[in-house]
C-alpha positions in Angstrom: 18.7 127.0 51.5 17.2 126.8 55.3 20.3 126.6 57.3 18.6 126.7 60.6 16.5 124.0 61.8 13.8 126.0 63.3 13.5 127.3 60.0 13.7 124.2 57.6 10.8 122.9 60.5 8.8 126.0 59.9 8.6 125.4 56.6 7.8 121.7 56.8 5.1 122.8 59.2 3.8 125.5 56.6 3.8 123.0 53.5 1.9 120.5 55.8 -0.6 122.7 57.1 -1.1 123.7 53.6 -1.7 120.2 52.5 -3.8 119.6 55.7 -6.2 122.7 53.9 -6.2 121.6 50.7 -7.3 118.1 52.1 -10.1 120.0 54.4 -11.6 122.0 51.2 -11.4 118.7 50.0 -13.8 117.0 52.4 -10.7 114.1 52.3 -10.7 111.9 55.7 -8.4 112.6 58.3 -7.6 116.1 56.3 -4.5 117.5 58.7 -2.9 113.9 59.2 -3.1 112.8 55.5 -2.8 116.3 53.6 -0.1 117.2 55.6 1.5 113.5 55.3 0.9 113.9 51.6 2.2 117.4 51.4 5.5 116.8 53.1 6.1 113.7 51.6 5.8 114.8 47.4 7.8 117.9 48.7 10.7 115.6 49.7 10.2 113.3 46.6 9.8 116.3 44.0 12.0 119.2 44.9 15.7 120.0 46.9 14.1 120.6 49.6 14.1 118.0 52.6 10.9 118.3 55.2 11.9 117.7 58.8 11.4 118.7 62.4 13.2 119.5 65.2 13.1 116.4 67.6 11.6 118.7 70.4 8.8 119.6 67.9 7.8 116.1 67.8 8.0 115.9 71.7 5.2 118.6 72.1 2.9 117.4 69.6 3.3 113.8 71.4 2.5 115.4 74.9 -0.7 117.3 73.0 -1.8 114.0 71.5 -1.1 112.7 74.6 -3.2 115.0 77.0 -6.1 114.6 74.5 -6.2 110.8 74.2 -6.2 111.3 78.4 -9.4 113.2 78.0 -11.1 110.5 77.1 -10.8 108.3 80.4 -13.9 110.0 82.1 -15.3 108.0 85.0 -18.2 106.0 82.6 -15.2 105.3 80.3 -12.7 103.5 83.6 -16.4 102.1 85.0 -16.2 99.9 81.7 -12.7 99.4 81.5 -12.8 96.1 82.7 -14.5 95.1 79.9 -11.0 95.6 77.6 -9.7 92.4 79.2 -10.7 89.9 76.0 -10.0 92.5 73.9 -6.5 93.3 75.3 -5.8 89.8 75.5 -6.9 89.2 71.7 -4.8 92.3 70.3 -1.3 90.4 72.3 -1.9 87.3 70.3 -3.0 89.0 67.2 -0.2 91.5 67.5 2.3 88.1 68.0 0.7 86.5 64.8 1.4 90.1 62.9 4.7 89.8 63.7 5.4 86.3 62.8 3.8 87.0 59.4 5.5 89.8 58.9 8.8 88.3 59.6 8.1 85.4 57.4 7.3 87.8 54.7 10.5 90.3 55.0 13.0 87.4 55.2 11.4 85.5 51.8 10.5 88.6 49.6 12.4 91.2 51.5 15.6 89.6 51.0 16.5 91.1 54.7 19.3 89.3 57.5 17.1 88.0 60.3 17.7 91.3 62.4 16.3 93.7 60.4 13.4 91.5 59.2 12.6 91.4 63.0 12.7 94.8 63.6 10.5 96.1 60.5 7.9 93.7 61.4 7.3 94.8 64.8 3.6 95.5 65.2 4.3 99.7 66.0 6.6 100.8 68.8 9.1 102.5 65.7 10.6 104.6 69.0 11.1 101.7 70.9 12.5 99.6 67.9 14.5 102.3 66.7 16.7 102.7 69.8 17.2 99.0 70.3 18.1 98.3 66.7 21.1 100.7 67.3 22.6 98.0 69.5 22.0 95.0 66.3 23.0 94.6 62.8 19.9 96.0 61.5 19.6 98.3 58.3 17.9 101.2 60.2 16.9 103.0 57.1 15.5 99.6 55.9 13.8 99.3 59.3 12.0 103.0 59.4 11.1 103.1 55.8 8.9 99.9 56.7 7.2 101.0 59.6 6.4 104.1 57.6 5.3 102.3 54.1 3.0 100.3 56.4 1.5 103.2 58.5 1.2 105.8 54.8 -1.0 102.3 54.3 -3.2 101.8 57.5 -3.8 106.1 58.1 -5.1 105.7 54.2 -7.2 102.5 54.7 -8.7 103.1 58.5 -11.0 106.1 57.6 -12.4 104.4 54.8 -12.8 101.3 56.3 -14.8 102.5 59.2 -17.1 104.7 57.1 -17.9 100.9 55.5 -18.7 99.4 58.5 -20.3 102.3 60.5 -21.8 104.5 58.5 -19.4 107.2 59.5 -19.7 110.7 57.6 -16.4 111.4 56.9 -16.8 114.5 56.1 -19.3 116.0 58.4 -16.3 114.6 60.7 -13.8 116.8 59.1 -16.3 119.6 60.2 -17.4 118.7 63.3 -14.8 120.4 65.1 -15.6 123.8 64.3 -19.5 123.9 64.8 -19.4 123.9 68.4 -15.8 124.8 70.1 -15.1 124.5 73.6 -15.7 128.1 75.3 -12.5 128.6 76.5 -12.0 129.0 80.9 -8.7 130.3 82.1 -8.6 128.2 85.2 -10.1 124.6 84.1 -7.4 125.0 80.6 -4.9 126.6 82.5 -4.7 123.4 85.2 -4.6 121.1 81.8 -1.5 123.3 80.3 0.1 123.1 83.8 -0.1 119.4 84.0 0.5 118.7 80.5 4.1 121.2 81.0 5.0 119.3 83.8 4.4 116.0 82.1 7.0 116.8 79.3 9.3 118.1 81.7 9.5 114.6 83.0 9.2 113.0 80.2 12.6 114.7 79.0 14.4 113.5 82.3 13.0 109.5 81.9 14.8 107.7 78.9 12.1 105.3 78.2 10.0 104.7 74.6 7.0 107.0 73.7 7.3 108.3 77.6 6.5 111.6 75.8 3.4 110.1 74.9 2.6 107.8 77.7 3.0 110.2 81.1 1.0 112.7 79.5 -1.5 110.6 78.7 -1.6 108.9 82.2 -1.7 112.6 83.3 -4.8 113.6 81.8 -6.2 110.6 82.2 -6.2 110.8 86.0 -7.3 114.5 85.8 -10.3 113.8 83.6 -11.2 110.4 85.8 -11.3 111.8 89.0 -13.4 115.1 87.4 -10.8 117.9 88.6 -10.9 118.4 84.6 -13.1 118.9 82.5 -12.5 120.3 79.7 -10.4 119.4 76.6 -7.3 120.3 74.3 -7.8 123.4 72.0 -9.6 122.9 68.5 -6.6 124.6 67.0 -3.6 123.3 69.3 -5.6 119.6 68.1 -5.0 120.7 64.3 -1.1 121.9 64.9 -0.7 118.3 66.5 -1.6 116.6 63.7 -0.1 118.4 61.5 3.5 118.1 63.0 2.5 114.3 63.1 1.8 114.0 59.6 4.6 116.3 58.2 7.3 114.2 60.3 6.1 111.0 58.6 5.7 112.0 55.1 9.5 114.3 56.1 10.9 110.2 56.4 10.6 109.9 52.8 13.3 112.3 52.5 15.7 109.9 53.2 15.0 107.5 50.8 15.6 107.2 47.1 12.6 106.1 45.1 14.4 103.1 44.4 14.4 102.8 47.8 10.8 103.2 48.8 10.0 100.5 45.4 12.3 98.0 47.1 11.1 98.1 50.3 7.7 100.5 50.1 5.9 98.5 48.2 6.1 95.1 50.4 5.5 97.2 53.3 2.7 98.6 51.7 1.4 94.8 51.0 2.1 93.7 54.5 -0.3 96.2 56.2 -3.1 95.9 53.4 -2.7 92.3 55.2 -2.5 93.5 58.1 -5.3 95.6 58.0 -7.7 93.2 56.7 -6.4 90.8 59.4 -7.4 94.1 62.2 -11.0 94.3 60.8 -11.4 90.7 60.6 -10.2 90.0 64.1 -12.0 92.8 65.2 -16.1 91.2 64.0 -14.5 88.2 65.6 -14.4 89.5 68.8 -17.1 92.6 69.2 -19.6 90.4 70.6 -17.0 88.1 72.8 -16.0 91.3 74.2 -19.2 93.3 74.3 -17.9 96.1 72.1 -18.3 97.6 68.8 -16.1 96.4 65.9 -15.0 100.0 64.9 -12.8 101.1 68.1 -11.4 97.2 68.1 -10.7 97.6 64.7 -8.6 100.6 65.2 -7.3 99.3 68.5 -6.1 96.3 66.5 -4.2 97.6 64.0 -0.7 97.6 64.1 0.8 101.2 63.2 2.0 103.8 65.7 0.0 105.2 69.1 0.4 108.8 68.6 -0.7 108.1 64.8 -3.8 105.4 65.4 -4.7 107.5 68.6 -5.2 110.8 66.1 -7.5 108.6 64.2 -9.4 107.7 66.6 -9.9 111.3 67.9 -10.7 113.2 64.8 -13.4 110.4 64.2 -14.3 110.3 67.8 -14.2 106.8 68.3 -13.8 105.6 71.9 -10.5 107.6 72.1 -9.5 106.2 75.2 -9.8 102.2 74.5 -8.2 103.0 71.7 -5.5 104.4 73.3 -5.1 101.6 76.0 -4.4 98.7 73.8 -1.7 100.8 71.7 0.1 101.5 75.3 -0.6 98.4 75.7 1.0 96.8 72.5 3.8 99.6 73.3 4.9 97.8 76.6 4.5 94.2 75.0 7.1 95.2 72.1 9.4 96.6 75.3 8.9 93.6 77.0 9.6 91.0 74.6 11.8 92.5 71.7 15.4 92.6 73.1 15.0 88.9 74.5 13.5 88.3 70.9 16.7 90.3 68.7 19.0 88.5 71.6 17.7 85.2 69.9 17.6 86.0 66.5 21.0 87.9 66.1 23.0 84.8 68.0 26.5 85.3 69.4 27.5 87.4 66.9 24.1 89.6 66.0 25.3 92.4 68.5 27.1 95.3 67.1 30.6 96.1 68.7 
């Protein structure tokens, strides 16, 4: 029995990274997220043991992820930024149609109130919907094991899809990062660590959603723009990032019984097959209306978690830092929109006391 918590989270960590391996060997797609995801989540299925992580665990692998998805704005990336526009606009109406559907779908076959139907369907943001559904007559656990059901589904489907429709070698991806590693300069990493430290030091004083991801992000992003930085995160501080990112979602399933994940899991799973399919198709649509390549809009498009898509679309290498713009985008459109939206829903009497 692992009393302490830095102990029960180093053991999570060590049955993900083990996973992660065994996924690697493997040639699997996205080997550290989904062997690690895998890993944590049979553990907590098959055995006494319960994966999890210490909140602050989380925090540093979302400032990691965070500075490395900021690497990607170099100055040819912001010259072409304002290209996004159609896409950005396209993703807020496609991400409004997600919802709706999804919504539709959870009320019907879900058998949820109106509330929690709401919240489950939200097109990502699970930080952001996870602190507001404390203030509504939600079923949180209902809520959470959705949003994670739907993203086990889009982390599975992505890789595979975008090896169909670009030719990707999946493998040779896996790889990649070990053939020709950064060298490794004191000063130029040293100025990215600094930033990056100060970054979550903020980010703990600021109460607002995925700000642990965001301001770093923003960070780097501004360093790598203006060239004062050059260089990027680590190969191996990358790999512990994704692990603790794939251990803490498959750690979720924890808390569920499998009855549990077979009521819920299995429509949640449905919905982002749908959903999915809906990403990809909106995403041929509007390549050529927006003078981009259907494989970052696709990933841009779908509707799972920023830290989560944003690891996709580094270990594949696939305009990181579009990528991460339309999730930060989606982020501050589900701020923006879903309190005045549970406000409705719930009524006069929706609020909890």
């Amino acid at each position: 029995m692992l009393a302490s918590p830095a102990m029960r989270g180093a053991a999570t960590i060590g049955i993900g990274a083990a996973g992660g391996f065994a996924f690697f060997l493997l040639n699997l797609p996205l080997p550290w997220v989904l062997g690690s995801l895998s890993a944590s989540a049979l553990v907590a299925q098959a055995s006494g043991f319960g994966p999890a992580l210490p909140a602050r665990w989380r925090s540093y692998a979302m400032v990691a992820i965070g500075t490395m998805l900021g690497a990607g704005f170099t100055p040819d990336v912001i010259a072409r930024s304002g290209t996004w526009i159609v896409s950005l606009l396209a993703m807020a109406l496609l991400s409004l149609a997600f919802g709706l559907f999804a919504y539709a779908v959870f009320r019907r076959w879900g058998g949820m109130n109106r509330e929690t139907a709401l919240f489950a369907a939200m097109p990502g943001g699970l930080s952001v919907v996870t602190m507001l559904a404390e203030h509504y007559r939600t079923e949180a656990n209902r809520v959470v094991l959705c949003h994670t059901a739907r993203l086990v589904v889009l982390l599975v489907s992505a890789p595979l899809l975008i090896q169909w429709i670009s030719g990707i070698d999946l493998a040779a991806a896996n790889r990649s990062a070990f053939e020709a590693p950064e060298a490794f300069d004191l000063l130029e990493h040293g100025k990215l660590a600094l930033v990056a430290g100060a970054s979550w030091y903020i980010a703990t004083l600021v109460r607002f959603p995925s700000v642990m991801l965001l301001l770093p992000l923003v960070s780097s992003a501004v360093l790598h723009a203006s060239g004062l930085v050059t260089v990027h995160v680590p190969v191996l501080l990358s790999i512990l990032a994704q692990i603790v990112i794939g251990s803490g979602v498959g750690a979720r399933f924890a808390s569920y019984t499998l009855r549990q994940i077979v009521r819920d899991g299995w429509l949640a799973g449905l919905v982002g097959i749908v959903l999915a399919a809906g990403s990809l198709a909106a995403a041929f649509v509007v390549a050529p209306l927006a003078g981009g390549d259907v494989a970052p809009l696709f990933l841009a498009y779908l509707p799972g978690g920023a830290p989560e898509l944003g690891v996709v679309a580094l270990a594949l290498m696939i305009d990181p830092a579009m990528v991460a713009a339309h999730h930060v985008f989606r982020v501050f459109l589900i701020v923006a929109i879903l309190p005045s939206a549970a406000s409705r829903v719930a009524g006069d009497h929706g609020r909890r006391p």
